[in-house]
C-alpha positions in Angstrom: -48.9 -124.6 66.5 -50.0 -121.5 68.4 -51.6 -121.9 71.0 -54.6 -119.6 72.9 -53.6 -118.8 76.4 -54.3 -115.3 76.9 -59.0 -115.8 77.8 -59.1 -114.5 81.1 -62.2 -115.8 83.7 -63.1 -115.9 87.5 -60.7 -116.8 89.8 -60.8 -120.3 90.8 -63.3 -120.2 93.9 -60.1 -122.5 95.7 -56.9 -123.8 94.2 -53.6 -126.1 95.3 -53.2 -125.3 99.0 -50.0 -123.7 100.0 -48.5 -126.7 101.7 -47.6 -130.3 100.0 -49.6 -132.0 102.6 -52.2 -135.0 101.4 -55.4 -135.0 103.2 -57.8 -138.2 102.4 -60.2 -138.3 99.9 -63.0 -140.0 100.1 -64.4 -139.2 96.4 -61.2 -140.3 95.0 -61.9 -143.8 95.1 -65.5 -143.5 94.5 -66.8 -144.9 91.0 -70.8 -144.6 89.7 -71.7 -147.6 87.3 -69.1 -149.2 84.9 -66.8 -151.8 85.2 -63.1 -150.8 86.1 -64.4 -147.6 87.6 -62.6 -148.3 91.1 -60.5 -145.7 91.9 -57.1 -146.5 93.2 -56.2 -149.1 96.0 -59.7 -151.2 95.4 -58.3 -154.2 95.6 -61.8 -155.6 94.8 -62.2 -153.8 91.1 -63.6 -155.8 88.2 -60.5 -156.6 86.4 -60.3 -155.0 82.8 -58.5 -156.1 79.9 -57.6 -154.3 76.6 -55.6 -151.7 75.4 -55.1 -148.2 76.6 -52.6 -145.7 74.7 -51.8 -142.6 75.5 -49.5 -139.9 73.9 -48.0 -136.9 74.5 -45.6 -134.4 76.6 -42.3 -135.5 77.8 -42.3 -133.4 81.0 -44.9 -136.3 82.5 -42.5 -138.9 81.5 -41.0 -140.0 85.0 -44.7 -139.5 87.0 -46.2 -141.3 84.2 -44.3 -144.4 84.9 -44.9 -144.2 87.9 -48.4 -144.0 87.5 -48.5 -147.2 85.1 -46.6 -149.0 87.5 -49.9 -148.2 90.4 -52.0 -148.9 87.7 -50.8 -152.5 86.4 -50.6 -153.7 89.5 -54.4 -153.1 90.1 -55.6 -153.8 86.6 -52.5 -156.1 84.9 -54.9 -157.5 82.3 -54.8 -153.5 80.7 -51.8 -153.3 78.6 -50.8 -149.4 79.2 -48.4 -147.7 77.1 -47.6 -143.7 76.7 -45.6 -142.4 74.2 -43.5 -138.9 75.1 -44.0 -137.6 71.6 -44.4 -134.0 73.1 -47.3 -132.4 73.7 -48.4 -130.8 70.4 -47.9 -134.4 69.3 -50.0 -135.7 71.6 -53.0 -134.1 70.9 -52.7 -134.3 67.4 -53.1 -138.4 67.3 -55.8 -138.0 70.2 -57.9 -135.6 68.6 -57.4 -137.9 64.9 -58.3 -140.7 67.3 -54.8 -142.5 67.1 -54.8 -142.6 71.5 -57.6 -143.3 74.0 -56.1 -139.6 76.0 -53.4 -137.0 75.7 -50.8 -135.6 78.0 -50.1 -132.2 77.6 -48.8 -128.8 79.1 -51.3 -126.5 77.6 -54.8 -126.9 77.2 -56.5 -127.0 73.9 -56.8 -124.3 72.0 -60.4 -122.8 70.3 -59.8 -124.6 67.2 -58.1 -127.7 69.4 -61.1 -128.0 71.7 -63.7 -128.4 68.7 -61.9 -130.9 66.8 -61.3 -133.2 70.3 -65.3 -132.5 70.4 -66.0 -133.9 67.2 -63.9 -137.1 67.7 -65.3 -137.7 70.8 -68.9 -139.6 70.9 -70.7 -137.3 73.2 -69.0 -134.1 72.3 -67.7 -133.5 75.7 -63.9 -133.4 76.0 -62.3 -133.7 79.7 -59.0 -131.8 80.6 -57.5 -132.3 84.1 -54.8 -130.3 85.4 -53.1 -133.8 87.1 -49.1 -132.7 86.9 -48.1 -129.7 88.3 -44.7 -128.6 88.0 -42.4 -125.6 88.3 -40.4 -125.0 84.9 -36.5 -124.8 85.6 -34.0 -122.2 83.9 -30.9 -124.8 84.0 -27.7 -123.9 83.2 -24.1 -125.5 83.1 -21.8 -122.8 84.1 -18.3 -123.2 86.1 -17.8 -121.8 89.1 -21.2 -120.5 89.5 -23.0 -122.0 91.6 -26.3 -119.8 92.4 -28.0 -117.4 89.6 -30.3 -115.0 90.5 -32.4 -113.5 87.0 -35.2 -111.2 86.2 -37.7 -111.8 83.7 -36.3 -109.1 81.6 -33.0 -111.1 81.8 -34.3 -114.3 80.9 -35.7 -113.1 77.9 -32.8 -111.0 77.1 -30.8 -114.0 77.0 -33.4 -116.5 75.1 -34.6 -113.6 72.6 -30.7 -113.3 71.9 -30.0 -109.6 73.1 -27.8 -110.8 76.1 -25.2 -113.0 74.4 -22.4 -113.2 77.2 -22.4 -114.0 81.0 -20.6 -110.8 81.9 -23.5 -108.7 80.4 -24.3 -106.0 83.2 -27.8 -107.3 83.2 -27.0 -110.3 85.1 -24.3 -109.0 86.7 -27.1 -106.3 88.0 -29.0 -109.3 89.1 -26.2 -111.6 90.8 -24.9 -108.8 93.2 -20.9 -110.2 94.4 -21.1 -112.9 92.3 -17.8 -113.5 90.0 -19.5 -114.0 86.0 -17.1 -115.4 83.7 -16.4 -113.6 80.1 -17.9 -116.5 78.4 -20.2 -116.6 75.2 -24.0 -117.7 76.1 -25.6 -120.8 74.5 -29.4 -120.9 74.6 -30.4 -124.2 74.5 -34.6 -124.6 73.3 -36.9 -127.0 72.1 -37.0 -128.5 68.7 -40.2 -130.0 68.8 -43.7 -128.5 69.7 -43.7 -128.5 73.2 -45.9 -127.3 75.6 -43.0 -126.6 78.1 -42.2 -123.9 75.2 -45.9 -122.6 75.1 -45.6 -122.1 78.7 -42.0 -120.6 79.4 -42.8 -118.1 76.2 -46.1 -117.2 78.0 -44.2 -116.2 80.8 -41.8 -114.4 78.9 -44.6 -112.5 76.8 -46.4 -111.6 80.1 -43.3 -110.2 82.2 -41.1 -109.2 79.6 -43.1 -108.6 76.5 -40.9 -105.2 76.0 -38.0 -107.8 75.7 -39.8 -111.2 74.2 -42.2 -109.7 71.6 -43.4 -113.0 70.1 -46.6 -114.5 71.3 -46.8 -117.6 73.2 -45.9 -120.5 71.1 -45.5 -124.0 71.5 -42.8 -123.9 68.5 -39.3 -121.7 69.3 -40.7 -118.4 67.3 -37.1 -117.7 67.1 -33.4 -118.3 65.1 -30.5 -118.8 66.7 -29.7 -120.7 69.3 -29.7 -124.3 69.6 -32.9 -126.8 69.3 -33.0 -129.8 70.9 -35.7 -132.4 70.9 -37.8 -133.2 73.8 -37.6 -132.3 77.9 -34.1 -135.5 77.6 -32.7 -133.0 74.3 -32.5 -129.8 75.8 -31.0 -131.6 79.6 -28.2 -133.6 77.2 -27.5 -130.4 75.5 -26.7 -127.6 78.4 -25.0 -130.8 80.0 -22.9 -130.9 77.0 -21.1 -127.6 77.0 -19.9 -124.6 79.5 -21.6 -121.3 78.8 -25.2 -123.3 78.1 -28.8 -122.3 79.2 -32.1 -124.1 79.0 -35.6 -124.3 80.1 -37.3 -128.0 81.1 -39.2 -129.2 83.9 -37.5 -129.2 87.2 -37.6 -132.9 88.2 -34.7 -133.8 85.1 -32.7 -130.9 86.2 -30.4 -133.3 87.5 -26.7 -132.0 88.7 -27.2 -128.8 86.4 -27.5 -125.5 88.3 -31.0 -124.3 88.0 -31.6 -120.9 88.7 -33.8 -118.1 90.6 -36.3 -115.7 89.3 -37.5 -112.7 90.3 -40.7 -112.3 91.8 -41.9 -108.8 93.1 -38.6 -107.6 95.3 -37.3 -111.5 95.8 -36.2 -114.2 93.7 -37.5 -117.5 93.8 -36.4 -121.3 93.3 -38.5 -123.8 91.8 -40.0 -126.0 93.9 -43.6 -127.9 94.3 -44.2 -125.5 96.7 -43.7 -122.1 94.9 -45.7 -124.0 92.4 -48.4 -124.9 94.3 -48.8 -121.5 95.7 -48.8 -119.8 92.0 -51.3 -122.2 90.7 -53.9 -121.6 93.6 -53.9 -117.9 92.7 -54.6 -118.6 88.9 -57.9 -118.2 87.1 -59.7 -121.2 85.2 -60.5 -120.6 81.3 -63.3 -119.6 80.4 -65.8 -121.1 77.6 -64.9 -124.6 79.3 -67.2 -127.7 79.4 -68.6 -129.2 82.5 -65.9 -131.6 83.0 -62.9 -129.6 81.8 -60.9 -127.6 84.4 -58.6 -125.9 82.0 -56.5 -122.6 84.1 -54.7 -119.9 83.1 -51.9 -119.6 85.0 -50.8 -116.2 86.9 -47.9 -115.3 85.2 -47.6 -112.4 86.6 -47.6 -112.5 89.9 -45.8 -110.7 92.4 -46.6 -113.1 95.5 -43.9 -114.4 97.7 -42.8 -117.3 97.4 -44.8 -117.9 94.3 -43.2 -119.1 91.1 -44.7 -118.2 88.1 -42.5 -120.5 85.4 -44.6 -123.3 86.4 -46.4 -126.2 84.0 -49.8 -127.4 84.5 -49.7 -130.1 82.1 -53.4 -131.7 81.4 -54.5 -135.4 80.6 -57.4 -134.6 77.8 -59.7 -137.3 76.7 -63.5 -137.9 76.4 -66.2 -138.0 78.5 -67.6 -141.0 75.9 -66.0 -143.2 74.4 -67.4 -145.4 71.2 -66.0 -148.8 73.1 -66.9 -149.4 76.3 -64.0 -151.3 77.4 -61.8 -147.9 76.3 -64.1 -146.3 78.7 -63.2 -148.5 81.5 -59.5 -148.4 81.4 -59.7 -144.5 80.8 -61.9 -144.5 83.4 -59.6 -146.8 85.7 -56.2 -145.3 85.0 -57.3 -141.2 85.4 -59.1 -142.7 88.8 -55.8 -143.7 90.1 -54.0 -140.7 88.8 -55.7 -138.1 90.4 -56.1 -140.6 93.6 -54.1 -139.6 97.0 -51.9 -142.7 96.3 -51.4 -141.6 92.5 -50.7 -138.2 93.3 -48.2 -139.2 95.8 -46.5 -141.8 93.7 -46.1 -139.0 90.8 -44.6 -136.5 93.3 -42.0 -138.9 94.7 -41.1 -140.4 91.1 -40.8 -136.4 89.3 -41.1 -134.0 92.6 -44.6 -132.9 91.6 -47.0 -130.9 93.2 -49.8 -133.2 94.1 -53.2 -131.4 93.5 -55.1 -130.5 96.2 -58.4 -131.8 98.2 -60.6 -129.3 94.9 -58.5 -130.0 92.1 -59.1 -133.8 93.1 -62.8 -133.5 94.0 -63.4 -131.6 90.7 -61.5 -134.7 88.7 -63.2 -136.9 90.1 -66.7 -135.6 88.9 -64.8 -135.9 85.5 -63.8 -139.3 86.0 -67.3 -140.8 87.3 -68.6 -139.0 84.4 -66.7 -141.4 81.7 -68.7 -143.8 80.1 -69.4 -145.3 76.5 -72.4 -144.9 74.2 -75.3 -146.7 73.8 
């Protein structure tokens, strides 16, 4: 499924700040009306009971358990469960009402955004930018223990035109380092992913003489080999010498993960360099009131910025039919975007947290949940 990332808007009037440090926030554990609608750490919220299911990308897999964890120990009567199906998956079953929310790493698209409308009571869909994190280039490759490469070499290799380490394009980019004579193995998602949407976008945006194809969260491409889900494409460069993937940077594990070039630097993923790319990106434009959709800078030439990163969205409604769906939505996306959620997510997947206005501007979203009638 394609999906529409290219609508350009206003900067963000503030975005993540630079640093990872948590400052209090009041708002976060604020509620107005509703039961369950304590934010996180209010030991006195009404206790909910229910369901509350959830769908969607992989990459949130290790902050979402964390998350569930925080949240059943403040509302244990909710029985929680997320399903990393990927997140064009995801928003499939939310939008055809099959999940209370979606995870995902791209927003909706046009056609997306007026179907979650429609299956949503009030017509107001919410999508908050909760998990931030840098995308990893990971590759399994002997004796090489830092890789430096340009975003003409990285789509070089994953478009299929650079088929060998030795290839004087990365050699041009790893100055002194010793590359072995050893065939390539691009390693990329099977499923629709919205890791793939993203790492394409980049490609497209700094390479598009190289990667031609448009953003995509399906591999536009032959060749190469697929593997299913963020756990897939890990298990398969782990699998064999020569291999190359793309998958967000907390499961990088022991594989070597690699540098890209920024402006006259190259830069290592981190929930810094994400943090700092994020806060220069614009929001999308044609949004609701309580949808804070971005566009991320791809193209950036900041230092210490890096641009591969994932902003990966929980999207439900504003109303729900049921108004004990409403409280547990309600509930759970008040501790997630909470000081203590954030910090919990960061620790369990080495997150960005968002900062003091991406959490303000959630929370507007979450005090905003409610059921009809």
């Amino acid at each position: 499924m394609k999906l529409s990332t290219t609508t350009r808007a206003a900067a963000l009037t503030a975005g993540l700040a630079a640093t990872l440090a948590l400052a209090a926030c009041g708002a976060a554990n604020e509620t107005s009306g509703g039961a369950g609608a304590a934010g996180s750490g209010d030991a006195g919220a009404e206790q909910l009971s229910g369901d509350l299911v959830g769908a969607g990308a992989s990459s949130q897999q290790a902050a979402m358990q964390a998350w569930q964890a925080g949240f059943n120990s403040q509302q244990p009567g909710v029985s929680f469960s997320y399903d990393p199906v990927g997140s064009g998956g995801g928003r499939e079953q939310f939008i055809a009402g099959g999940t209370d929310f979606a995870g995902s790493d791209a927003a909706l698209d046009d056609e997306e955004l007026a179907s979650a409308q429609e299956r949503c009571a009030g017509g107001e869909v919410f999508e908050l930018p909760n998990y931030i994190s840098p995308i990893a280039v990971v590759y399994n490759l002997e004796g090489v223990d830092q890789l430096n490469l340009s975003p003409a070499t990285v789509a070089g290799i994953f478009a299929g035109t650079i088929t060998n380490w030795n290839d004087p394009a990365i050699a041009a980019d790893n100055a002194g380092v010793t590359l072995p004579d050893l065939a390539i193995t691009p390693v990329h998602r099977a499923d629709d992913s919205g890791t793939t949407d993203n790492f394409t976008d980049y490609m497209f945006q700094t390479a598009g003489e190289v990667w031609t194809s448009e953003p995509d969260g399906e591999w536009p491409l032959p060749g190469g080999e697929a593997a299913n889900g963020t756990s897939g494409v890990i298990s398969a460069v782990q699998a064999g010498n020569g291999a190359i993937g793309y998958a967000d940077a907390s499961q990088a594990g022991e594989l070597g993960v690699a540098s890209i070039g920024v402006g006259g630097e190259f830069v290592a993923p981190s929930a810094e360099t994400a943090a700092a790319v994020v806060e220069n990106s614009p929001a999308l434009e044609g949004r609701g009131q309580y949808d804070f959709a971005i566009e991320v800078n791809r193209q950036t030439e900041g230092s210490g910025e890096y641009p591969i990163v994932l902003v990966s969205y929980h999207i439900g409604c504003v109303e729900y039919d049921d108004q004990a769906k409403a409280d547990a939505v309600k509930a759970f996306m008040g501790h997630v975007v909470s000081e203590e959620g954030q910090s919990a997510a960061a620790d369990a997947a080495g997150s960005a947290p968002i900062s003091d206005t991406l959490r303000q501007q959630a929370q507007t979203a979450v005090d905003a949940i409610t059921a009809a009638g």
